[in-house]
C-alpha positions in Angstrom: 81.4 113.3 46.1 81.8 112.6 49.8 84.5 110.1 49.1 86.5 112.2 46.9 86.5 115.3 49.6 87.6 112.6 52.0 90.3 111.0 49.7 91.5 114.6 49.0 91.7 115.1 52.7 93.7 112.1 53.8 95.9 113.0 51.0 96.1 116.7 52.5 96.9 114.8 55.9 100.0 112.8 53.8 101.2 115.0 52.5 101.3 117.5 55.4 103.0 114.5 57.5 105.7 113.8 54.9 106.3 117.4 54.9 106.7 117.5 59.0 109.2 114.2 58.5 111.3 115.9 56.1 111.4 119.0 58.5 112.5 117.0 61.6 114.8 115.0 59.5 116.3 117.5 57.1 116.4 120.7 60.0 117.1 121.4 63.4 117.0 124.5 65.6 119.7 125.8 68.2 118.2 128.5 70.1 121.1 130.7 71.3 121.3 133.4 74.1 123.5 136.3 74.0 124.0 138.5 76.5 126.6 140.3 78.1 127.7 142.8 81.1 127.3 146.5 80.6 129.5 148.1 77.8 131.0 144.5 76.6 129.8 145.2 72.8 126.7 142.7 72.5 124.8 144.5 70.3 127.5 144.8 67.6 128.4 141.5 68.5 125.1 139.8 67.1 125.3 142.4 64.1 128.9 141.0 63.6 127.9 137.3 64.1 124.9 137.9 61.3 126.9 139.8 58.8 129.8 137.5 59.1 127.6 134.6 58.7 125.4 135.7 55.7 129.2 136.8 54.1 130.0 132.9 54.6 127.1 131.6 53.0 128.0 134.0 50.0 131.1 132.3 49.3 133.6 134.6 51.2 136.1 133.7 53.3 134.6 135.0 56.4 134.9 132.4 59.1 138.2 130.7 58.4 138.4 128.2 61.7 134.7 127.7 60.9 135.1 126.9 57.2 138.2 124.9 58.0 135.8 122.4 60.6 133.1 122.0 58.6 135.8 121.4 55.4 137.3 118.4 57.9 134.1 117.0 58.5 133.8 116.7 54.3 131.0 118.9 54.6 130.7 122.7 54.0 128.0 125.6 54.1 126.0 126.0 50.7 123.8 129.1 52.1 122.6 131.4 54.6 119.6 133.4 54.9 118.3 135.6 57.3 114.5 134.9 58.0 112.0 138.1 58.0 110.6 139.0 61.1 107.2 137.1 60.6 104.8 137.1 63.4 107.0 137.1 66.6 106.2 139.2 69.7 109.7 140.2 70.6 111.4 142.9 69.1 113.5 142.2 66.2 117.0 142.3 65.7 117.5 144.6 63.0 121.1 143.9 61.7 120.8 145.8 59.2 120.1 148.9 60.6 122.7 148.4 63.3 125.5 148.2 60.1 124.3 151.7 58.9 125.2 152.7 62.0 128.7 151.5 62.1 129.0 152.7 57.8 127.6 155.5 57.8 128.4 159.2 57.0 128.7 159.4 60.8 130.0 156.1 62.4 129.0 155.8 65.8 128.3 152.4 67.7 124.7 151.6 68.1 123.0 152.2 71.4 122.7 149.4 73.8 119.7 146.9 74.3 117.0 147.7 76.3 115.0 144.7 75.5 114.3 141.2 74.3 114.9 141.0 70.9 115.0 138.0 68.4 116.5 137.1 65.0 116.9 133.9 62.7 119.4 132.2 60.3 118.7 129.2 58.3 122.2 127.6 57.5 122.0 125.2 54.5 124.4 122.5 55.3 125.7 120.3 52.9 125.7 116.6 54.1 128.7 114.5 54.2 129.4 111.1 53.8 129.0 108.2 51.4 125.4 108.8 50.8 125.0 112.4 51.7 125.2 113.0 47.8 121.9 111.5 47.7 120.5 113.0 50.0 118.9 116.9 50.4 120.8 119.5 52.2 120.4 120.0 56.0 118.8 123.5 57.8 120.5 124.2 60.9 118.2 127.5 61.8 119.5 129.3 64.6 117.2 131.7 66.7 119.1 134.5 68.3 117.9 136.0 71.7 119.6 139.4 72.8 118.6 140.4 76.1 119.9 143.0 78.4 122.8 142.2 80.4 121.9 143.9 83.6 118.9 141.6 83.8 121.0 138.2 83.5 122.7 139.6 87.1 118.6 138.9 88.6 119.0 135.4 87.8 120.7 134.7 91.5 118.1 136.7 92.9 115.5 133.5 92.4 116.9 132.1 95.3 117.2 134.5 97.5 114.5 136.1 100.1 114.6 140.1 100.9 116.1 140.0 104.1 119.7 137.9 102.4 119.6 140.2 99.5 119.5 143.5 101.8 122.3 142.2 104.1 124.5 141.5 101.5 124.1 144.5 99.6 124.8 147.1 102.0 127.7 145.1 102.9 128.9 145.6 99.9 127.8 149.5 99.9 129.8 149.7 102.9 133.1 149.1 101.6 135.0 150.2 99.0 134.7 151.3 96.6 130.9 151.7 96.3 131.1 153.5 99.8 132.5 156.6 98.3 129.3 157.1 96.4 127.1 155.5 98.5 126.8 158.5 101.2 123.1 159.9 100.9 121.3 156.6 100.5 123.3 155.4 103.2 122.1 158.6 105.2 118.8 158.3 104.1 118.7 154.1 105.3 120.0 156.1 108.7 117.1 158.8 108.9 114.8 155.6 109.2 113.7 154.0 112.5 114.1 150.3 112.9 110.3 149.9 112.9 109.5 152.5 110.3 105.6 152.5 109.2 105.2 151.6 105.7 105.0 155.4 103.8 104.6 155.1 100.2 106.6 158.7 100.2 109.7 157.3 101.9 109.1 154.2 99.8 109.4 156.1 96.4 112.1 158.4 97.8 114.5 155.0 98.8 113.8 153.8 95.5 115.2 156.7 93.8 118.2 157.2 95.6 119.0 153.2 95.3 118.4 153.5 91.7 120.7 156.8 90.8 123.0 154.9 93.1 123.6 152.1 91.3 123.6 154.5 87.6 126.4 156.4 89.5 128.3 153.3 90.6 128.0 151.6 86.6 129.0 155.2 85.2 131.6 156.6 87.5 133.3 153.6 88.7 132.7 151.1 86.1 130.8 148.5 88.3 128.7 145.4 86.8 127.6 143.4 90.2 124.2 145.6 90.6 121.2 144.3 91.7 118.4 144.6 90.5 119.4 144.6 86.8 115.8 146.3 86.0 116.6 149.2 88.0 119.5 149.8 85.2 117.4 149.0 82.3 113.4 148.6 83.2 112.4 147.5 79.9 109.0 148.3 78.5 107.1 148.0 81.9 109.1 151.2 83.1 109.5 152.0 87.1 106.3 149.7 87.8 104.9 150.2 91.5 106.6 146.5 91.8 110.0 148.0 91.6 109.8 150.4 94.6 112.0 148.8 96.9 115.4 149.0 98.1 117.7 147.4 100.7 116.9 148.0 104.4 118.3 145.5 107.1 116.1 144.3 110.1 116.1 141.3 112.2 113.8 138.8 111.9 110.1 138.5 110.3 109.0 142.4 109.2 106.2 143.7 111.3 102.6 143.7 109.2 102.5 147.4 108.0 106.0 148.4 108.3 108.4 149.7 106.3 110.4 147.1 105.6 107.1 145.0 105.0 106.2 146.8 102.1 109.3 146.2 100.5 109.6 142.8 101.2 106.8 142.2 99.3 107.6 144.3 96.3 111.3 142.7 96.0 108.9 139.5 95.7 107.0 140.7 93.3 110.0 141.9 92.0 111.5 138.4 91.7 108.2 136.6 90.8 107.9 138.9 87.9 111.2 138.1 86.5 111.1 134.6 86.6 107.5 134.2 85.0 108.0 137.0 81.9 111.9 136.2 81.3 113.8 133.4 82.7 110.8 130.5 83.0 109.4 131.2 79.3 113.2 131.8 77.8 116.1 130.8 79.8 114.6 127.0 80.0 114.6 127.0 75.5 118.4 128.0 75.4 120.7 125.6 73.5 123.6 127.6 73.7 124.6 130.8 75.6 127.0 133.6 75.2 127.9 135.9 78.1 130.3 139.1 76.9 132.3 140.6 79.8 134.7 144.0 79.3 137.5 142.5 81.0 139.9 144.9 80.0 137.8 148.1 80.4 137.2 146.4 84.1 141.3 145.3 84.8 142.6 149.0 83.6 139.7 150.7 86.1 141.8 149.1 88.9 140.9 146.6 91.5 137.5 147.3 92.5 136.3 147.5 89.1 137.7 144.0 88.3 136.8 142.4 91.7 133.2 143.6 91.2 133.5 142.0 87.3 134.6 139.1 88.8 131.8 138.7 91.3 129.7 139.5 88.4 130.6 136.7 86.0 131.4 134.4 88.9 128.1 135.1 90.2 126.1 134.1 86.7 128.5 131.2 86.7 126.9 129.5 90.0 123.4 130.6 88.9 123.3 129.3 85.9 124.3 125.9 87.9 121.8 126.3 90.6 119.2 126.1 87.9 120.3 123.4 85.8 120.1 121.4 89.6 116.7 123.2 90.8 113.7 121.1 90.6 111.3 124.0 89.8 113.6 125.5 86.8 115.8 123.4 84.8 118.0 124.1 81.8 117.5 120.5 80.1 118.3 121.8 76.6 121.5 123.6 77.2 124.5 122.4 76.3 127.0 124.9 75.8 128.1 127.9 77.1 130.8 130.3 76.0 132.3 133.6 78.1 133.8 136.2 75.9 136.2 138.7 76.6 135.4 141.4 73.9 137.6 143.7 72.7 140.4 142.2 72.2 141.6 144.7 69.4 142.5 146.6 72.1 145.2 143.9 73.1 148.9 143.7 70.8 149.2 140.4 69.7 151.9 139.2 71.5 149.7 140.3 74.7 146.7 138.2 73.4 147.7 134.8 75.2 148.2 136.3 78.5 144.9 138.0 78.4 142.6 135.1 77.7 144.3 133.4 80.1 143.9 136.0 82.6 140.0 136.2 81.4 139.8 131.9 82.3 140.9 132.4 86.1 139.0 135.7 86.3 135.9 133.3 85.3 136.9 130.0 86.8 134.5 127.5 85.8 131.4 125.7 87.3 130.2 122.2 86.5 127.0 122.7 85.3 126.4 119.4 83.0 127.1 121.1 79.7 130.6 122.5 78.1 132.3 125.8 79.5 134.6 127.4 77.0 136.7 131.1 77.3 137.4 133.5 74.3 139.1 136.9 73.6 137.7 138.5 70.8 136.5 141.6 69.0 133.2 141.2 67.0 134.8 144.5 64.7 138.0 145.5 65.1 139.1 148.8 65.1 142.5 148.5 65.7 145.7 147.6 63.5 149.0 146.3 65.1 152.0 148.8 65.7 155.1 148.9 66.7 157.0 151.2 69.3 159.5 153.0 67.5 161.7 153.2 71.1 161.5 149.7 71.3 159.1 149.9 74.1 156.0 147.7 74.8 153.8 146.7 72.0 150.7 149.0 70.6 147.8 149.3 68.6 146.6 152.1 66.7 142.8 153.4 66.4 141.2 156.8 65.8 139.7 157.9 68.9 135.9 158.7 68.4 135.4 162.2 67.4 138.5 163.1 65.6 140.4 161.7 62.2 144.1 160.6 63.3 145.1 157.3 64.2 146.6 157.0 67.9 149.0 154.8 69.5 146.9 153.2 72.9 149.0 150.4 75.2 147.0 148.7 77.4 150.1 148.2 79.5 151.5 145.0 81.6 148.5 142.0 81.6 149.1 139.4 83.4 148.3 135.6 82.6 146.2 135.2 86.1 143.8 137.2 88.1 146.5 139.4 90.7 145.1 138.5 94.1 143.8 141.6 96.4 146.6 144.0 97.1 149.1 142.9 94.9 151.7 145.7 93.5 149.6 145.1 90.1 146.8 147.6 91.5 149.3 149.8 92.5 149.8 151.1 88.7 147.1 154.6 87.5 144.0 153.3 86.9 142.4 154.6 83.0 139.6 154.6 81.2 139.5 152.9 78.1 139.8 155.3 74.9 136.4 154.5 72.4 138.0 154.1 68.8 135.7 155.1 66.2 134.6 152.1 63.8 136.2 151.1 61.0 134.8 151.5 57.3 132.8 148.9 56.3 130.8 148.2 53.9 127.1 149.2 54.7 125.4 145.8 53.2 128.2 143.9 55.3 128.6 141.8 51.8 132.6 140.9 53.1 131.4 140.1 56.9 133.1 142.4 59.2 136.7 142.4 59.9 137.0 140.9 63.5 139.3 138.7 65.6 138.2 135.5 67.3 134.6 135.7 65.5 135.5 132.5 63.7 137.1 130.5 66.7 133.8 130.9 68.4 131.3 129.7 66.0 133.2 127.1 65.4 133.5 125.9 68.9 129.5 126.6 69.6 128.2 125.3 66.6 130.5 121.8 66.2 128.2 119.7 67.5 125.3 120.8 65.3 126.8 121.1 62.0 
């Protein structure tokens, strides 16, 4: 009896084997990152990228350019299935309940993330070639990672000490246009001595003002470069002790139980904390990351709206390169990455060109050791081209949120490159953008959603893999 438990376990052990040979051979995994800046549309971006997907592995047209590459490459995809949640810690992306949201009685965009949250998608690709008849389908599962925004603008902060960060912050809160709003902090910073003692009070009241400071400065003026990200969006842990800290200049090494001690030590915390619970354990598993920037919202606000964009996404640019160099946190798995200019609805179609270019220079590009691509694109668009009656500039038309017409908007003149500091461009009224409601869609997304550049995309970040 002994020899047949043990023959029955070696043949558990072969066939378990032969089953982890298939896997490696017949799937592979692209872990993907999406993020983007404050109000650039990630959420129903991923909800858009799912739907549109799932709609493609139904049979329907969804992804043309996509289609069309895999279709040259002989090869095409058979299936797609969203996997169920399973065991993971993260939140979960729940696409679904995301499309009620845009489809139902009441459409409204979803709120924004406030959190790490996950999803999968097993494509089933069909292999090409003489022999791929032979052989069994391939699964290309991707993992989906949505994280907030604001906390992708910490990243530079791993290589920076207290003292740098606080000198170049209230540089910046000392010049337009963050120094019309920056008055009571900057007040407050004033009311303390150079060798303040370390007051948990005056701590806590810093903190507060920093932080409504830098709500006020995203809200009022439209502002993305704010540091730190988890004052903006503090995620489960809250407004942890860690987090009480704010700039405050001083020369040299802080005095032991000062003032600007304390908060020294917190803003290392601070950064310590965010590299061991965020970018260590997730940033180094990313094949493939998407960063979504309002450019448009950020060029109609006016110049220091786009200038502080640009230091935004130029800044992520150079950290995401400092990593992929840094001997204590590498990237050696990513190989892609794709900066999106969302809401490109909003943009006639003649206008379209000039604004993606105008999105590459605002970007420029860093050589990190993997591909850099640029794209204009709405995830859903809620827009249809229109024509000027007078024969004036190109429009679209959406229905502002809240009512039941269909309105004319024109972004107005966009130019092909960034207009330098001062240029007669910034002399023109500065706008908000309107918020068009969505459009109907189906609720079960069993079409995709209708979109521009959605295709384009996946094609270009998935080419290698498929």
């Amino acid at each position: 009896m002994a020899a047949g438990i043990g023959m029955e376990r070696i043949g558990h052990s072969i066939a378990r084997i032969t089953s982890e040979a298939e896997r490696a051979l017949n799937e592979t995994t692209l872990r993907v990152a999406i993020t983007g800046l404050s109000r650039s549309g990630k959420t129903v971006f991923i909800t858009s990228l799912i739907a549109n997907l799932l709609a493609l592995g139904r049979g329907r047209d969804a992804l043309p350019a996509l289609r069309r590459q895999l279709a040259a490459a002989g090869t095409r995809i058979e299936a797609v299935r969203l996997e169920p949640a399973g065991t993971q810690a993260l939140d979960w992306f729940d696409a679904a309940d995301k499309l009620r949201d845009l489809a139902g009685a009441d459409p409204h965009w979803p709120p924004r993330t406030s959190d790490l949250a996950s999803v999968s998608l097993t494509l089933v690709v069909a292999r090409h070639g003489h022999f791929g008849r032979w052989l069994p389908p391939r699964r290309v599962r991707l993992e989906l990672l949505d994280y907030p925004g604001e906390w992708l603008l910490d990243l530079p902060l791993l290589d920076e000490d207290y003292a740098a960060w606080s000198a170049q912050t209230l540089s910046l809160l000392r010049q337009p246009p963050r120094t019309a709003l920056a008055g009571d902090f900057l007040a407050f910073l004033a009311s303390l001595g150079a060798a303040a003692p370390a007051e948990e009070a005056v701590a806590r009241r810093g903190f507060m003002l920093y932080r409504d400071l830098l709500v006020a400065l995203r809200d009022r003026l439209g502002l993305r470069w704010l540091q730190p990200g988890r004052f903006l969006v503090p995620g489960p842990k809250g407004d942890s002790p860690m987090m009480w800290f704010f700039p405050l200049e001083g020369a040299g090494a802080p005095a032991p139980g000062s003032l600007r001690e304390l908060l020294a030590r917190r803003f290392e915390a601070y950064r310590d904390d965010m590299r061991r619970s965020y970018f260590d354990p997730w940033f180094a598993r990313f094949d493939r990351q998407v960063v979504l920037v309002d450019a448009l919202g950020a060029l109609c606000a006016g110049e220091g709206a786009f200038e502080d964009a640009r230091q935004a996404v130029a800044q992520i640019a150079r950290a995401y390169d400092a990593r992929s160099r840094s001997r204590w946190f590498r990237l050696p798995t990513l190989k892609r990455v794709a900066f999106v200019a969302t809401k490109a609805d909003y943009v006639p179609e003649s206008q379209r060109p000039a604004f993606e270019s105008l999105f590459r220079g605002m970007v420029g590009s860093e050589d990190g050791g993997w591909a850099v691509n640029h794209f204009a694109l709405s995830a859903l668009r809620c827009t249809e081209e229109g024509g000027s009656a007078t024969g004036e500039a190109p429009v679209v038309y959406g229905v502002p949120l809240g009512e039941v017409r269909r309105r004319p908007f024109r972004p107005g003149h966009i130019p092909a490159a960034p207009p330098a500091p001062g240029d007669p461009f910034w002399q023109r009224p500065y706008f908000a953008l309107p918020i068009f409601r969505p459009p109907v869609v189906d609720p079960e997304g069993r079409e995709g959603l209708p979109n521009l550049g959605m295709d384009r995309l996946l094609a270009w970040l998935l080419e290698d893999a498929l």
